[in-house]
C-alpha positions as CSV (number, residue, x, y, z in Angstrom):
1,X,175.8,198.5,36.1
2,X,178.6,200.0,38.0
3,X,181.2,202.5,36.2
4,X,184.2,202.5,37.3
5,X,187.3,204.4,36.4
6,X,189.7,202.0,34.0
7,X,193.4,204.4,35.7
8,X,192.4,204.1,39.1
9,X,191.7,200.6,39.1
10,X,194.7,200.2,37.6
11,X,196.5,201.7,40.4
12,X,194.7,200.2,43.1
13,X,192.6,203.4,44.1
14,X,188.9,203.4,44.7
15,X,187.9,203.1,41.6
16,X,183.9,203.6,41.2
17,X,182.4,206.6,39.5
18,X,178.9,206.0,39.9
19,X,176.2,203.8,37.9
20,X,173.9,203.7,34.7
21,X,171.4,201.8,33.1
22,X,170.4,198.6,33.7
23,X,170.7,199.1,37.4
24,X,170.5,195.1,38.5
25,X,173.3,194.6,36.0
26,X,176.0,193.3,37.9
27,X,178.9,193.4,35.4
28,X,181.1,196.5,35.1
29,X,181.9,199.3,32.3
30,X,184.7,201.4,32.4
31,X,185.5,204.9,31.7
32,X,188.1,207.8,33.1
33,X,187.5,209.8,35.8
34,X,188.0,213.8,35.8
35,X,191.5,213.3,36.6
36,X,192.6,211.2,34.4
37,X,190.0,212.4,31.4
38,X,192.3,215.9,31.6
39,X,195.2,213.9,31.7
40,X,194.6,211.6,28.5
41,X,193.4,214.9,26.6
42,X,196.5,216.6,27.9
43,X,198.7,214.0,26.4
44,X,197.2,214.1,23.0
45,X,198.9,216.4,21.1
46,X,202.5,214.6,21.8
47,X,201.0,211.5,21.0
48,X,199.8,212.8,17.9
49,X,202.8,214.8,17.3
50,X,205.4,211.6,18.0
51,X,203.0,209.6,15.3
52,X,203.7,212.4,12.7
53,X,207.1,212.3,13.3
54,X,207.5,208.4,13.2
55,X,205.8,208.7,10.0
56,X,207.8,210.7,8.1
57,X,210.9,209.3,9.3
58,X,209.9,205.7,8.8
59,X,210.7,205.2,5.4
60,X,209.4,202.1,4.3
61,X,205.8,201.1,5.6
62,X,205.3,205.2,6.5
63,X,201.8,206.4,7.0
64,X,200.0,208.0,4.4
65,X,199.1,211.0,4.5
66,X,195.4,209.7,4.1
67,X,196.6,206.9,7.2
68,X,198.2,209.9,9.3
69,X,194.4,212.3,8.8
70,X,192.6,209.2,10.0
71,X,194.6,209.1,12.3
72,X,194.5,212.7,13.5
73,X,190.7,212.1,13.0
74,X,190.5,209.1,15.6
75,X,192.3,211.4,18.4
76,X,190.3,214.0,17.9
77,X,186.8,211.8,17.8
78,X,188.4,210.5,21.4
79,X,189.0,214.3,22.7
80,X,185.1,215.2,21.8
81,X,184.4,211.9,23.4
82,X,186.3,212.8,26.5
83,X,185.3,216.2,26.7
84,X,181.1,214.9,26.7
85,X,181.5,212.3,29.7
């Protein structure tokens, strides 16, 4: 199965980062290159940061705090992810 990077088939760049398990697999799996791992980890905090803010300004249909942790949680389960591969 081939991996390829998800951003730089996006842009049109060569795209393949290697390949895993089953070999004769010829479908595709995507993941994030160096590149563009750093970037999405770099990018994080803001993202995180503009949800926070959203959610206390919102008013009505806010997160709770319990909704905004989770969510905190999720971007930090995708940084460890990240980080691994």
């Amino acid at each position: 199965m081939k991996v390829l990077c998800a951003w730089r088939l996006k842009e049109g760049k060569l795209a393949l980062l290697g390949e895993k398990e089953p070999l004769g697999d010829p479908t595709g799996t995507y993941g994030a290159c160096d590149y563009h791992r750093l970037q999405v980890k770099a990018q994080m905090p803001s993202v995180l940061s503009r949800l926070r803010d959203e959610a206390a300004t919102a008013g009505a249909g806010a997160l709770r705090p319990r909704d905004a942790a989770a969510v905190q949680r999720l971007f930090q389960a995708l940084v460890r992810a990240l980080a691994r591969n």
